[in-house]
C-alpha positions in Angstrom: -53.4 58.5 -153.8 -52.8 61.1 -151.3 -55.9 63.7 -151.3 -55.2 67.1 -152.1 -56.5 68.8 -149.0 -54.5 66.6 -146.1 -54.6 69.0 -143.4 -51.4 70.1 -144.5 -50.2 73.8 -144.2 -49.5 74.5 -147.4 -50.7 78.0 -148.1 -51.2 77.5 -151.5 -53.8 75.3 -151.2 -55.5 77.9 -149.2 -58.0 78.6 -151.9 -59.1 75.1 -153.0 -58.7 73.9 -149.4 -60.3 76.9 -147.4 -58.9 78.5 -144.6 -60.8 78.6 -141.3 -60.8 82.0 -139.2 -64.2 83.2 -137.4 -65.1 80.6 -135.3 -68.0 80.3 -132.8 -70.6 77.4 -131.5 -74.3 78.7 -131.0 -74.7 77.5 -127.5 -78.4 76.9 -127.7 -78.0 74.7 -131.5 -74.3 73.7 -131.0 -73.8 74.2 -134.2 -70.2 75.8 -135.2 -70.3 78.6 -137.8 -67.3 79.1 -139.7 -65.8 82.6 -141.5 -63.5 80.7 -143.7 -61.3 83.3 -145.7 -61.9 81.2 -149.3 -65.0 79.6 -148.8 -67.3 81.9 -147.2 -69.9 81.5 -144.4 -70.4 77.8 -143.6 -71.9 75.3 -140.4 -70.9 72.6 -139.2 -74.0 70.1 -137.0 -73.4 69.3 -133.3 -72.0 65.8 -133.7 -69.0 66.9 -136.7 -69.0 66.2 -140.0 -68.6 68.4 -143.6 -69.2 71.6 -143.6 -72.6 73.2 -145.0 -71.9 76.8 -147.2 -74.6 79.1 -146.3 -73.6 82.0 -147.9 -70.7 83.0 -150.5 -71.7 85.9 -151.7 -74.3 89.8 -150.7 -76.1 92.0 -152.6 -74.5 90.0 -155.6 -70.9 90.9 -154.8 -68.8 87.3 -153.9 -67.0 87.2 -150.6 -62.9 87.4 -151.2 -62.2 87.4 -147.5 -64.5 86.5 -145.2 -63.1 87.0 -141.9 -64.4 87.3 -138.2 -67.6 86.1 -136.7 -69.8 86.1 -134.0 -73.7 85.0 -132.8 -76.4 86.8 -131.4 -77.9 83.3 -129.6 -81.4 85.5 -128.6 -82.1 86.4 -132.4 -79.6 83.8 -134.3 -78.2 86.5 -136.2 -74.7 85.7 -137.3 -72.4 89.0 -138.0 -69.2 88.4 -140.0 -67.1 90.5 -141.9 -65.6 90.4 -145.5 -62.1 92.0 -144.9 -62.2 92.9 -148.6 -64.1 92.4 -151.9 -61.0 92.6 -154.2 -58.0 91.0 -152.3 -58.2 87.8 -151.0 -56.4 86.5 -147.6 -52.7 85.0 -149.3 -52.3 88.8 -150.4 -52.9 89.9 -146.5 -49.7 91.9 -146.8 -50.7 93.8 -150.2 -54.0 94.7 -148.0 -52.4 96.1 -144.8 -50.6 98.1 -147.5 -53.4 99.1 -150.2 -56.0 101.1 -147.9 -58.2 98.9 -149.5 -61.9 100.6 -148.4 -63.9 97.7 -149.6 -64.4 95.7 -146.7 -67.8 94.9 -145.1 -69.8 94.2 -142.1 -72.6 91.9 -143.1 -75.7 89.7 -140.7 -76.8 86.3 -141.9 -80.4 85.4 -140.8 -80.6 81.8 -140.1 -84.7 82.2 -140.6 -84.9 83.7 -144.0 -81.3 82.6 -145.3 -80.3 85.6 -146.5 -76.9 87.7 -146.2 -77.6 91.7 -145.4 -74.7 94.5 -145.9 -75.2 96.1 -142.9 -71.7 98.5 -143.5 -69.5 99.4 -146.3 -66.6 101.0 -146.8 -64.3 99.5 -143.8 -60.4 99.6 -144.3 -59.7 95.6 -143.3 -62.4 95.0 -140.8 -61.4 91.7 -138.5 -62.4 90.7 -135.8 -66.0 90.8 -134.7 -67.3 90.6 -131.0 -71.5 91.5 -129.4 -71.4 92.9 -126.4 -72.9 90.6 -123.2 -76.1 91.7 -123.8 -75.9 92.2 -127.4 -76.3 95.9 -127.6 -73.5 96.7 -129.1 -70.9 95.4 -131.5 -67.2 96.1 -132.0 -64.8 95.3 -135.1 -61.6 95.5 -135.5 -60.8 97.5 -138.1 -57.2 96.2 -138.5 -55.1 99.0 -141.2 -56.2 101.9 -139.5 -55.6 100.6 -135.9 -58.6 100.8 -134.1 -61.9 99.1 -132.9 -64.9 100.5 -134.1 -68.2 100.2 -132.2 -71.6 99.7 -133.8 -74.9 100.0 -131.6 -77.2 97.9 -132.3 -81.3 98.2 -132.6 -82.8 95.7 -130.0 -85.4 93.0 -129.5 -87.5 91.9 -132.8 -86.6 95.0 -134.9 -83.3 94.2 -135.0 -84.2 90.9 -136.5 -86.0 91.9 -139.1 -84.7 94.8 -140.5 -81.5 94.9 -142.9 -79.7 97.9 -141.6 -79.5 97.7 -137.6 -76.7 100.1 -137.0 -76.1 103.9 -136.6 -72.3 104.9 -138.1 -70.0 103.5 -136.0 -68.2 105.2 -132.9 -64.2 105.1 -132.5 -63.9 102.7 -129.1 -60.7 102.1 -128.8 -56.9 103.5 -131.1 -54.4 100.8 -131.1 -50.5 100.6 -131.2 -50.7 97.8 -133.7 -52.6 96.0 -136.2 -55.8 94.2 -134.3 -57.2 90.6 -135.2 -59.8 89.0 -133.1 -62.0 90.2 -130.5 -62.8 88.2 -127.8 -65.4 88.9 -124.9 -65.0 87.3 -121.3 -67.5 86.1 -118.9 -67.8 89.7 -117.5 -68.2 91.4 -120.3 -65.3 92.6 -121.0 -63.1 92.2 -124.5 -59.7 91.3 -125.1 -57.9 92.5 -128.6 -55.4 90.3 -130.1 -52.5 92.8 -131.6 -50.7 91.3 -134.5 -47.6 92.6 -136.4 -47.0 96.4 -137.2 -46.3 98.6 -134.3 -47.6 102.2 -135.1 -45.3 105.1 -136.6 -47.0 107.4 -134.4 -46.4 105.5 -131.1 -43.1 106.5 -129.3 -40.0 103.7 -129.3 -40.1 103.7 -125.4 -43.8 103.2 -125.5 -45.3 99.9 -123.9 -45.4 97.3 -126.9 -48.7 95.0 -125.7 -49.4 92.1 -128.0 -53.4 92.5 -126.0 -55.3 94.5 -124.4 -58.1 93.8 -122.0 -60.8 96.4 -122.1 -64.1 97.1 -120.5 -67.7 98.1 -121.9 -66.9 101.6 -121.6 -63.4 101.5 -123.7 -60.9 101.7 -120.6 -58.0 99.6 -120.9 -57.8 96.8 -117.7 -54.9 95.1 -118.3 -52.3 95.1 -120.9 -50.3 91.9 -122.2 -46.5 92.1 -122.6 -44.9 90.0 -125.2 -41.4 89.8 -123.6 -39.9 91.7 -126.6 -40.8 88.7 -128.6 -39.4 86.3 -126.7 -42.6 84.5 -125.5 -45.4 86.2 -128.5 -44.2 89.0 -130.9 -47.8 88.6 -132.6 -50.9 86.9 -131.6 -54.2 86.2 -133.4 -56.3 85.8 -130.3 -56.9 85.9 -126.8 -59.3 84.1 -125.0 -60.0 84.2 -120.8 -61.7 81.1 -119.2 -61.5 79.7 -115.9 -58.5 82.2 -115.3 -56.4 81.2 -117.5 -55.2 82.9 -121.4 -55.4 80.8 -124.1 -53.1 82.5 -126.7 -53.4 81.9 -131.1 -51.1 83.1 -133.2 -50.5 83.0 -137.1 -46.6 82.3 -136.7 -46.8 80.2 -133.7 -47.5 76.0 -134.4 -48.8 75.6 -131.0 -51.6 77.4 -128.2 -50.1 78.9 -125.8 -51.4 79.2 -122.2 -51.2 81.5 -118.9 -52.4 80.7 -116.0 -51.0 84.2 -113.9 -51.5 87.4 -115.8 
């Protein structure tokens, strides 16, 4: 009898079967932590295996769309986001479209096992990526276009306090929808741009599917699609030994660049 979850990509099995989106290994534990969209906040050990749930749920208010991630390996704090606690991710389009301001940013402590709501009231927030030396963090806050920037409180404070954020700071307004945020080497980030090219941007306006940005918030380098010919929409973008390694939602393959 064939099992129901196959590693098939039927999207309506996305609920029973999960649907992994935040991913990132603690380098120290090697363990891989998991946003998964249906199924929450979960860990996988360093040689495989099933994934552990750690968390489903904060302040008594389930996850519906858990979303991007990333690890503060000096403290072990894990920040994710939960794009939403009323629509869940097969309804992505009804959320781009709602203004839905239910979305959170939220810390899981590895040490106490508990889930803190560090933000409310974020329109879609996505992707999630700490700075290189964890003072700062930025999130994609995809339906309004732009990546927010949270500083953070430092050294033992910031672990063990709930609320370790002032109100966010605009750092950067996009031309389309953002997903993931992904920080080099250098310390610089690179924003995937998914589908839904701003009203307010000009027709004859570059069209990047990324942007490369420093710590400060000015743009490096910007990635061209090719009009859609090579990416029209990408989910990721992440630099190592110079080369691109390119995700996308509508694409069944990773693409590369080694010259860009």
């Amino acid at each position: 009898i064939r099992k129901i979850c196959d590693g098939s990509t039927d999207p309506n099995l996305e609920p029973i079967c999960g649907r992994p989106l935040g991913l990132k290994f603690h380098i120290e534990t090697c363990h891989l932590y998991i946003a998964d969209a249906y199924h929450g906040l979960l860990v996988v050990g360093p040689y495989g295996g099933v994934a552990e749930k750690l968390a489903t749920s904060a302040e008594g208010v389930s996850f519906k769309f858990t979303n991007g991630l990333d690890i503060d390996t000096k403290t072990g704090m894990v920040y994710f986001t939960d794009s939403s606690t009323v629509i869940q991710r097969r309804n992505v389009d009804s959320l781009l479209r709602s203004l839905d301001q239910t979305g959170r940013l939220l810390k899981y402590n590895p040490y106490t096992k508990e889930v803190s709501v560090i933000y409310k009231g974020l329109v879609f927030p996505n992707g999630v990526a700490l700075s290189k030396n964890n003072s700062f963090l930025l999130v994609a806050e995809s339906t309004r276009m732009r990546i927010l920037k949270f500083n953070l409180e430092s050294g033992a404070k910031a672990k063990n306090m709930s609320k370790v954020f002032a109100d966010p700071e605009v750092f950067a307004v996009l031309p389309r929808v953002p997903d993931n945020i992904k920080r080099n080497k250098d310390g610089d980030f690179w924003v995937a741009l998914n589908t839904g090219r701003s009203e307010s941007i000009q027709s004859d306006a570059p069209d990047p599917i990324g942007i490369k940005y420093n710590e400060e918030g000015t743009v490096l380098k910007r990635l061209d699609g090719h009009n859609g010919m090579i990416f029209n929409s990408i989910s990721e973008v992440k630099e190592y030994n110079h080369r691109l390694y390119i995700g996308s939602v509508t694409k069944p393959y990773v693409g590369i660049l080694n010259d860009y």
